[in-house]
N, CA, C and O atoms as CSV, one atom per row, in Angstrom:
chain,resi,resn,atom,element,x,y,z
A,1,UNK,N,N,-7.529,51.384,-25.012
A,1,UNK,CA,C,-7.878,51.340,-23.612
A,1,UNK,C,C,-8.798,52.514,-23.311
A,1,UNK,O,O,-8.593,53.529,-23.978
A,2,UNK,N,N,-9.596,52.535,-22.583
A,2,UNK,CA,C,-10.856,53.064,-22.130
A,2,UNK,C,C,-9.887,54.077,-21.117
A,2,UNK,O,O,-8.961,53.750,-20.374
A,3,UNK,N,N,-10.412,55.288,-21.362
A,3,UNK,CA,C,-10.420,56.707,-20.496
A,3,UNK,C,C,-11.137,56.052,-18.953
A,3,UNK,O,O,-11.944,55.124,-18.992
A,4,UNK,N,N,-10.754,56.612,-17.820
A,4,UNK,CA,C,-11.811,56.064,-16.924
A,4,UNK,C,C,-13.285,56.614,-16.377
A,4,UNK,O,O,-13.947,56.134,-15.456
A,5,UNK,N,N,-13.728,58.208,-17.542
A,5,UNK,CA,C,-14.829,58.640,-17.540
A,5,UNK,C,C,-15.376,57.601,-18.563
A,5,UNK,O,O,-16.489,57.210,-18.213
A,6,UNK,N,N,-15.005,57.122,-19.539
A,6,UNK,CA,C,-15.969,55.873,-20.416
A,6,UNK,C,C,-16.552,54.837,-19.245
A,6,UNK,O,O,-17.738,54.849,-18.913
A,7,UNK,N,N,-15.872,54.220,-18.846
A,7,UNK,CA,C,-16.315,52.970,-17.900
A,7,UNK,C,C,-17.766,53.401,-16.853
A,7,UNK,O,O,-18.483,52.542,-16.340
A,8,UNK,N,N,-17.995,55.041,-16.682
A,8,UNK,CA,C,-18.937,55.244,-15.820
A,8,UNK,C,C,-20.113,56.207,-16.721
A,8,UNK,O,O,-21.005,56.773,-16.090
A,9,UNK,N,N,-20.008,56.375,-18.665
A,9,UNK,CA,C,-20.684,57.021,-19.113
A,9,UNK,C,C,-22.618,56.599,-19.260
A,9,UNK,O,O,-23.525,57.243,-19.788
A,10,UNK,N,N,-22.625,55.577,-18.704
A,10,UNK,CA,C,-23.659,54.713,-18.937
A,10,UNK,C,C,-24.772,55.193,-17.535
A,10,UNK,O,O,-25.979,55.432,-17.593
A,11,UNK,N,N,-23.928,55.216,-16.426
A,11,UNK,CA,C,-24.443,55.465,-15.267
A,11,UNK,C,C,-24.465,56.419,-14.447
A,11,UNK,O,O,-24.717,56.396,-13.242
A,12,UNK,N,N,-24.107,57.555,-15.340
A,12,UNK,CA,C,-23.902,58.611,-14.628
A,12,UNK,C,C,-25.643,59.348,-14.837
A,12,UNK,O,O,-26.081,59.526,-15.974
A,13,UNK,N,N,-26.272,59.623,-13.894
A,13,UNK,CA,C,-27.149,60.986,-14.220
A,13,UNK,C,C,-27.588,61.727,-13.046
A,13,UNK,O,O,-27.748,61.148,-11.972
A,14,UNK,N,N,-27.846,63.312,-13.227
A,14,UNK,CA,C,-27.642,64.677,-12.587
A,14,UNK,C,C,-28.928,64.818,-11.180
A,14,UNK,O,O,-30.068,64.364,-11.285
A,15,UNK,N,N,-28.565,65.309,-10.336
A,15,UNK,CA,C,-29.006,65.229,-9.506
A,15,UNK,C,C,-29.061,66.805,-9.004
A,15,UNK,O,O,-28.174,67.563,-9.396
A,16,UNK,N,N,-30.020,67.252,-8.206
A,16,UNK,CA,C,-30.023,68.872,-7.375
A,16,UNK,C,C,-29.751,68.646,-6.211
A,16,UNK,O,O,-30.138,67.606,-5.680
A,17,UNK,N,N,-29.134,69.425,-5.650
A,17,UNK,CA,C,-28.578,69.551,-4.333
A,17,UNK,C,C,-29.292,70.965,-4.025
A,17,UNK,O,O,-29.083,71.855,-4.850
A,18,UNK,N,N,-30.090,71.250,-2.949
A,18,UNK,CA,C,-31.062,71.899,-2.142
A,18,UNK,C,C,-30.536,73.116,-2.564
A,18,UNK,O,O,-29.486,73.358,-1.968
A,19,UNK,N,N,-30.962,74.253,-3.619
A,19,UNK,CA,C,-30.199,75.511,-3.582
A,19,UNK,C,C,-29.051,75.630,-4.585
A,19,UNK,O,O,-28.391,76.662,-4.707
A,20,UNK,N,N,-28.830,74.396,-5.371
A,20,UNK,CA,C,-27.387,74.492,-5.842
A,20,UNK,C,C,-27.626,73.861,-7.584
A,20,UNK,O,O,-28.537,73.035,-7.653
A,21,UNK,N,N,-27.121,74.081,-8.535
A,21,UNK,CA,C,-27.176,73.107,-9.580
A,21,UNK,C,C,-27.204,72.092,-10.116
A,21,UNK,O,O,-27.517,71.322,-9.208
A,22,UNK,N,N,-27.057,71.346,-11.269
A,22,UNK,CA,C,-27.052,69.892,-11.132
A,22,UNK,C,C,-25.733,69.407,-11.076
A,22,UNK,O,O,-24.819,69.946,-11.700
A,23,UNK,N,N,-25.587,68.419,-10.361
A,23,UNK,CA,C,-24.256,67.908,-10.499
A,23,UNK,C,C,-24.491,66.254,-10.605
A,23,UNK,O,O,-25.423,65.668,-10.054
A,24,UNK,N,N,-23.539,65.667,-11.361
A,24,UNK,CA,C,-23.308,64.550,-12.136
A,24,UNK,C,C,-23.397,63.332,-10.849
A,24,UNK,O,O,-22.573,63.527,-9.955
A,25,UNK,N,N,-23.931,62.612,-10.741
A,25,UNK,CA,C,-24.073,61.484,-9.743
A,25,UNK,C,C,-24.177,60.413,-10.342
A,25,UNK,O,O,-24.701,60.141,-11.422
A,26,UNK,N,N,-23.269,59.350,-9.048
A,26,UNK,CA,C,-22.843,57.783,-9.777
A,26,UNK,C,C,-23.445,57.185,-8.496
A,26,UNK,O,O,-23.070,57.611,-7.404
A,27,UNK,N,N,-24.635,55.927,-8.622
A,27,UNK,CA,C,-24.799,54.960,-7.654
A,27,UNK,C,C,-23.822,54.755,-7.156
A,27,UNK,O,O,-22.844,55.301,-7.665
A,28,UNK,N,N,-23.599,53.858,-5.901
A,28,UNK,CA,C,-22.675,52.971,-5.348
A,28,UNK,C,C,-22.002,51.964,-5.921
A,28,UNK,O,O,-20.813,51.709,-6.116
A,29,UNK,N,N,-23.532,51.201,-6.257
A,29,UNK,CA,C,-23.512,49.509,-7.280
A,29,UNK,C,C,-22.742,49.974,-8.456
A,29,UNK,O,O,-21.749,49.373,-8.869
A,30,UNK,N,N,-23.259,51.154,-9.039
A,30,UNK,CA,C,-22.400,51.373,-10.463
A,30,UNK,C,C,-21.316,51.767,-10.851
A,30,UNK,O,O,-20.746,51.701,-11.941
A,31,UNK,N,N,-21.019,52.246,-9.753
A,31,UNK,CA,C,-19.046,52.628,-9.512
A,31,UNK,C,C,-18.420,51.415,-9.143
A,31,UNK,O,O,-17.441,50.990,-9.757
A,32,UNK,N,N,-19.034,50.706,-7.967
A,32,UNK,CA,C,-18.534,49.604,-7.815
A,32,UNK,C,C,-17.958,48.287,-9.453
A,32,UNK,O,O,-16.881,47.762,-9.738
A,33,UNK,N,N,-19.175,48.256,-10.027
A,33,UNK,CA,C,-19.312,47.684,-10.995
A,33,UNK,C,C,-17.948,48.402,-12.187
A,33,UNK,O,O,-17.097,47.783,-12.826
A,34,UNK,N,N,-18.149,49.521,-12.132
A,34,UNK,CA,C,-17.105,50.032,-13.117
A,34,UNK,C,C,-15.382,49.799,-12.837
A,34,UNK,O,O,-14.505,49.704,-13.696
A,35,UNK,N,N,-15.230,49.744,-11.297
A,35,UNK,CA,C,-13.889,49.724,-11.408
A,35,UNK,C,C,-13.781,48.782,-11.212
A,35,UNK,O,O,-12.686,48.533,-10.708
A,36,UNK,N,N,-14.618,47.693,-11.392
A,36,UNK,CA,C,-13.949,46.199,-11.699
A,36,UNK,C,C,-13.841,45.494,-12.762
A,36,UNK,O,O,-13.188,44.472,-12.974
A,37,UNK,N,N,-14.771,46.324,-13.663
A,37,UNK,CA,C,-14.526,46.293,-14.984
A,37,UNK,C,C,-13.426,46.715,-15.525
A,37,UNK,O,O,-12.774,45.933,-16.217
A,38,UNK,N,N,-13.021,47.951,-15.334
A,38,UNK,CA,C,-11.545,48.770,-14.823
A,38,UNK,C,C,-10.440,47.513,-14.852
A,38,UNK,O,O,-9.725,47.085,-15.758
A,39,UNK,N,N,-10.608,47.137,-13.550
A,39,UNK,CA,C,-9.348,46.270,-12.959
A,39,UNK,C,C,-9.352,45.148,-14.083
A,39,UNK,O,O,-8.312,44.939,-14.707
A,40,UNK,N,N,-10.309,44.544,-14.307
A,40,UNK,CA,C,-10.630,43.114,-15.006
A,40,UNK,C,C,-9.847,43.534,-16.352
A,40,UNK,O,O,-9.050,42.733,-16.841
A,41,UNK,N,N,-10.186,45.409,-17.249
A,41,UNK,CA,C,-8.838,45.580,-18.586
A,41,UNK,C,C,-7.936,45.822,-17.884
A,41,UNK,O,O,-7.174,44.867,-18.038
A,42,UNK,N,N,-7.398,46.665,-17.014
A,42,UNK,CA,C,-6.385,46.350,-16.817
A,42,UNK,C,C,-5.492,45.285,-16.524
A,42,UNK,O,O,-4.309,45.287,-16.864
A,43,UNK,N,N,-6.113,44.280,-15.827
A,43,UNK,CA,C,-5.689,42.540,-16.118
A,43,UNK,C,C,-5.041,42.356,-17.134
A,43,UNK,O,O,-3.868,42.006,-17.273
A,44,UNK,N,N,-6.415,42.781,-18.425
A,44,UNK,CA,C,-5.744,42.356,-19.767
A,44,UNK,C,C,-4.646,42.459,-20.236
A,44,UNK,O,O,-3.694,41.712,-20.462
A,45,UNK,N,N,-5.104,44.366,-20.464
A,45,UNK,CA,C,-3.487,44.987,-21.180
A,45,UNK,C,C,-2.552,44.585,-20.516
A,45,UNK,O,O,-1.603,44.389,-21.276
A,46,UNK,N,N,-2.160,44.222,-18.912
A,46,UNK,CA,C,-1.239,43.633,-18.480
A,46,UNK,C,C,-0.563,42.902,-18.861
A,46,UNK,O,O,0.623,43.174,-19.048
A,47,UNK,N,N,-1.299,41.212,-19.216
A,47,UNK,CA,C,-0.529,40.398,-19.493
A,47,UNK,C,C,-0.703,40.269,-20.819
A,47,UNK,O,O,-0.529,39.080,-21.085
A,48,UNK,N,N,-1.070,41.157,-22.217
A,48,UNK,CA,C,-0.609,41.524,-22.885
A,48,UNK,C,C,0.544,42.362,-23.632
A,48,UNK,O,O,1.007,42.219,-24.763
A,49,UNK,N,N,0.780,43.074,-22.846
A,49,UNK,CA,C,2.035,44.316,-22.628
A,49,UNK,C,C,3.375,43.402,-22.145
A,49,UNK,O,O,4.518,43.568,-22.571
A,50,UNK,N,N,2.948,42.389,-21.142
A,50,UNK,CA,C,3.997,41.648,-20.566
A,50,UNK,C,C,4.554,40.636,-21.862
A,50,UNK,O,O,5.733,40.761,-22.192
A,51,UNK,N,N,3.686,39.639,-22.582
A,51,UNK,CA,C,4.019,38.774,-23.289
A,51,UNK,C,C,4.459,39.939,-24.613
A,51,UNK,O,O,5.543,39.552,-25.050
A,52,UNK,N,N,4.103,40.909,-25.202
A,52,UNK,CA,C,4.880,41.852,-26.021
A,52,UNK,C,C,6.409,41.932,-25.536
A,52,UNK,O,O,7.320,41.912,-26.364
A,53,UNK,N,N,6.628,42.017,-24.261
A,53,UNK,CA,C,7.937,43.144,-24.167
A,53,UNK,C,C,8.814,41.362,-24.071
A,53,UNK,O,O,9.923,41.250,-24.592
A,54,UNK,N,N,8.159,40.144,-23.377
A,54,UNK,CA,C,9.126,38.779,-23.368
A,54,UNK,C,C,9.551,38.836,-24.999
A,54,UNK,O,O,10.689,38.804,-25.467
A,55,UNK,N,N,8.469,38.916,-25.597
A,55,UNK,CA,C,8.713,38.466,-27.196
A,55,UNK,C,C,9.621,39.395,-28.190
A,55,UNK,O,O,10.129,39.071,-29.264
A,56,UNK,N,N,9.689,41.072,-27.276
A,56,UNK,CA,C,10.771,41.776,-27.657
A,56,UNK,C,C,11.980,41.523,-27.316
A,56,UNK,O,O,12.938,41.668,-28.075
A,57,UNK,N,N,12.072,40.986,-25.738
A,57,UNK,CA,C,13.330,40.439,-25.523
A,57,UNK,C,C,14.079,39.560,-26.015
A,57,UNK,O,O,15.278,39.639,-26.282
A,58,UNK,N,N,12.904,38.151,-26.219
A,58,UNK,CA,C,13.771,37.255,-26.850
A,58,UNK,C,C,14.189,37.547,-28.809
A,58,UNK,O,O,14.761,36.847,-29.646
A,59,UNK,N,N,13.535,38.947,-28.853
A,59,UNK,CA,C,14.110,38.903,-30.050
A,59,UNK,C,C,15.286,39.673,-30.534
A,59,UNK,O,O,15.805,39.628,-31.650
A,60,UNK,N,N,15.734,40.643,-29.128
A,60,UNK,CA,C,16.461,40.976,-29.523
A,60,UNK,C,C,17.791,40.679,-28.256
A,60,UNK,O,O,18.648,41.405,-27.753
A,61,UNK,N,N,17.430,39.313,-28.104
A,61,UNK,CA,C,18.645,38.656,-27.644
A,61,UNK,C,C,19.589,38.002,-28.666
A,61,UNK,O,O,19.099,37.451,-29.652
A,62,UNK,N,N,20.573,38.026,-28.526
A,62,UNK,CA,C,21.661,37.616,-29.754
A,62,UNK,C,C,21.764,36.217,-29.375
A,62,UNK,O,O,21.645,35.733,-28.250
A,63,UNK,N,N,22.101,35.399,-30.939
A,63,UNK,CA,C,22.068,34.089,-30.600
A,63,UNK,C,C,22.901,33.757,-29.630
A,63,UNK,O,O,23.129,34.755,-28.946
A,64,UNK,N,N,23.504,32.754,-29.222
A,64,UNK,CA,C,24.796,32.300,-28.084
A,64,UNK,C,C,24.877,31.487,-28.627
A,64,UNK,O,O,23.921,30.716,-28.715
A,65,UNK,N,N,26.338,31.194,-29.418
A,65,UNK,CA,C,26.949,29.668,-29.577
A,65,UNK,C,C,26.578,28.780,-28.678
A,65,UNK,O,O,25.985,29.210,-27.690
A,66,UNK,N,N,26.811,27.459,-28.785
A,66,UNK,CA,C,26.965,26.138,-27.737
A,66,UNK,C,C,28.755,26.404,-27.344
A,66,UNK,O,O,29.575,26.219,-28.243
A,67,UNK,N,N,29.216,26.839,-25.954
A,67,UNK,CA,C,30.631,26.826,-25.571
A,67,UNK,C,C,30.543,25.103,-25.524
A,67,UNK,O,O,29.865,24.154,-25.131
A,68,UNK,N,N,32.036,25.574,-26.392
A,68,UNK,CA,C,32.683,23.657,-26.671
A,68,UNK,C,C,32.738,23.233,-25.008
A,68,UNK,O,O,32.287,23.820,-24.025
A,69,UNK,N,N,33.549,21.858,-25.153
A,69,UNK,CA,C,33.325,21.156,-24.113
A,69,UNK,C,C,34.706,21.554,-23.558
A,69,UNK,O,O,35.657,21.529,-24.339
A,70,UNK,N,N,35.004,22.121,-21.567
A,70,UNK,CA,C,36.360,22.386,-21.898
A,70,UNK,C,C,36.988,20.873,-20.879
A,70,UNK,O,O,36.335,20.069,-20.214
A,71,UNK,N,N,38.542,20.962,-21.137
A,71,UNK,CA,C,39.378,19.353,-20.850
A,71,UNK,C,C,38.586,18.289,-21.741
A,71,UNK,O,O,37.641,18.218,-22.527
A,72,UNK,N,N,39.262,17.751,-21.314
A,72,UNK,CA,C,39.303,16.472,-22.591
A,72,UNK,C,C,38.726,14.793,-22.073
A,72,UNK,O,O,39.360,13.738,-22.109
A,73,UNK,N,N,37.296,15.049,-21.601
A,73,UNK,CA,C,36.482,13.956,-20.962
A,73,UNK,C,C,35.906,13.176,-22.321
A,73,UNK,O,O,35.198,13.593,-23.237
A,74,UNK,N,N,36.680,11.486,-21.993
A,74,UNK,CA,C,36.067,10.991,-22.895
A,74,UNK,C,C,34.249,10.966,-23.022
A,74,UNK,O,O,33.379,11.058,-22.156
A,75,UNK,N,N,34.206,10.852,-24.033
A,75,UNK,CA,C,32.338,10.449,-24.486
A,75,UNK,C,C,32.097,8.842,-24.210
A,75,UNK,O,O,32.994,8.089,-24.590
A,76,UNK,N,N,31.015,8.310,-23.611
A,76,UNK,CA,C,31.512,6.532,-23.187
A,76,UNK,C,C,29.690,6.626,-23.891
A,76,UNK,O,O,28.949,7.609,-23.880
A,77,UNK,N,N,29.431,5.350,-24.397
A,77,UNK,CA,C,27.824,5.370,-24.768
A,77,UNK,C,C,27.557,4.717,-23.796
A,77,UNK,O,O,28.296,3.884,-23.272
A,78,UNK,N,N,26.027,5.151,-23.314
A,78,UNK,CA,C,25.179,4.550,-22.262
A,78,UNK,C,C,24.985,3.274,-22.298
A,78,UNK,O,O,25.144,2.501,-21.354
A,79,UNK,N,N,24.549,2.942,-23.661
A,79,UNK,CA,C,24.223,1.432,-23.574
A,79,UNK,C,C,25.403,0.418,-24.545
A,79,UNK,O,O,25.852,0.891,-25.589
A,80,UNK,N,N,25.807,-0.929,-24.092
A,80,UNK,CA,C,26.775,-1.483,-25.051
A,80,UNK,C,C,26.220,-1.161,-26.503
A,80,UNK,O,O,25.084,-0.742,-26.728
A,81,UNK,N,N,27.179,-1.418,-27.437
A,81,UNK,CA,C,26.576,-1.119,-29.069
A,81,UNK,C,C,25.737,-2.690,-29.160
A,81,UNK,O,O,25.482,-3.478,-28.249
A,82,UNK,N,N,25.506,-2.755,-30.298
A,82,UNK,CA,C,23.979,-3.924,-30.598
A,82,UNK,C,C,25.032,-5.024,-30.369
A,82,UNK,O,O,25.201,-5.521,-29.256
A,83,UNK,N,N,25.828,-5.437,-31.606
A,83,UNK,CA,C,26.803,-6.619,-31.370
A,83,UNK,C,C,27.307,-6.718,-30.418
A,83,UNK,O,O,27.236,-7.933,-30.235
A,84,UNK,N,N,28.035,-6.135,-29.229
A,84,UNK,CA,C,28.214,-6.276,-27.965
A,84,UNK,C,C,27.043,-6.951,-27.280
A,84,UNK,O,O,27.119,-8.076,-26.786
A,85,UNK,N,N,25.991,-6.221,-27.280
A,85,UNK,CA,C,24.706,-7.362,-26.918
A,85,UNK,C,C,24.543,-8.796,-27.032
A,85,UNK,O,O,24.407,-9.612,-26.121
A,86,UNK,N,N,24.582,-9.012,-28.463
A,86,UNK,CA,C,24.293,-9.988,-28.513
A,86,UNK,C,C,25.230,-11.521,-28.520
A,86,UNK,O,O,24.892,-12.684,-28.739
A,87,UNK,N,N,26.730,-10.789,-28.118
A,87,UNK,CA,C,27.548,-11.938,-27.643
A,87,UNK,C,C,27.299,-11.741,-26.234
A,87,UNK,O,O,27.649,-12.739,-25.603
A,88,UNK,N,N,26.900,-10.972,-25.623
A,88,UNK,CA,C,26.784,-11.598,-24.081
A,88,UNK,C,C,25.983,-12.535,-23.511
A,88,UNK,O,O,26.231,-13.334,-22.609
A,89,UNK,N,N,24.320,-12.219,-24.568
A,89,UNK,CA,C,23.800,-12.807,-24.506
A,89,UNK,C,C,23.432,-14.271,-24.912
A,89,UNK,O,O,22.390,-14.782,-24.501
């Protein structure tokens, strides 16, 4: 990930102020431009960092049995079996 003096090394250059030394000056457009470039990695690493830490979780979630079934409800099949079919029909 980019320092946030990288994102503005391109567009920075020195300027005099009436009496005084040079000091480092950034357009408007080009700051503008940088911290949306900015925002746009940070987007990234976001939902990179996010899908890392899901994929840590689910790995260090412990399996879970299937809990049995509790009381004693019969199982009935949805549909008659085949031979049942075909004497009704």
């Amino acid at each position: 990930m980019k320092n946030p003096a990288e994102y503005l090394e391109n567009h920075v250059f020195e300027a005099r102020r009436p009496r005084k030394e040079l000091q480092p000056v950034v357009a408007y457009t080009d700051a503008v431009q940088a911290i949306e470039q900015a925002l746009a990695d940070a987007e990234k690493y976001k939902y990179l960092l996010m899908r890392a830490l899901r994929r840590h979780a689910d790995d260090m979630r412990p399996a879970q049995p299937v809990p049995a079934p509790v009381g004693t409800t019969p199982v009935l099949p949805l549909y008659p079996a085949f031979e049942e079919r075909e004497q009704v029909a």
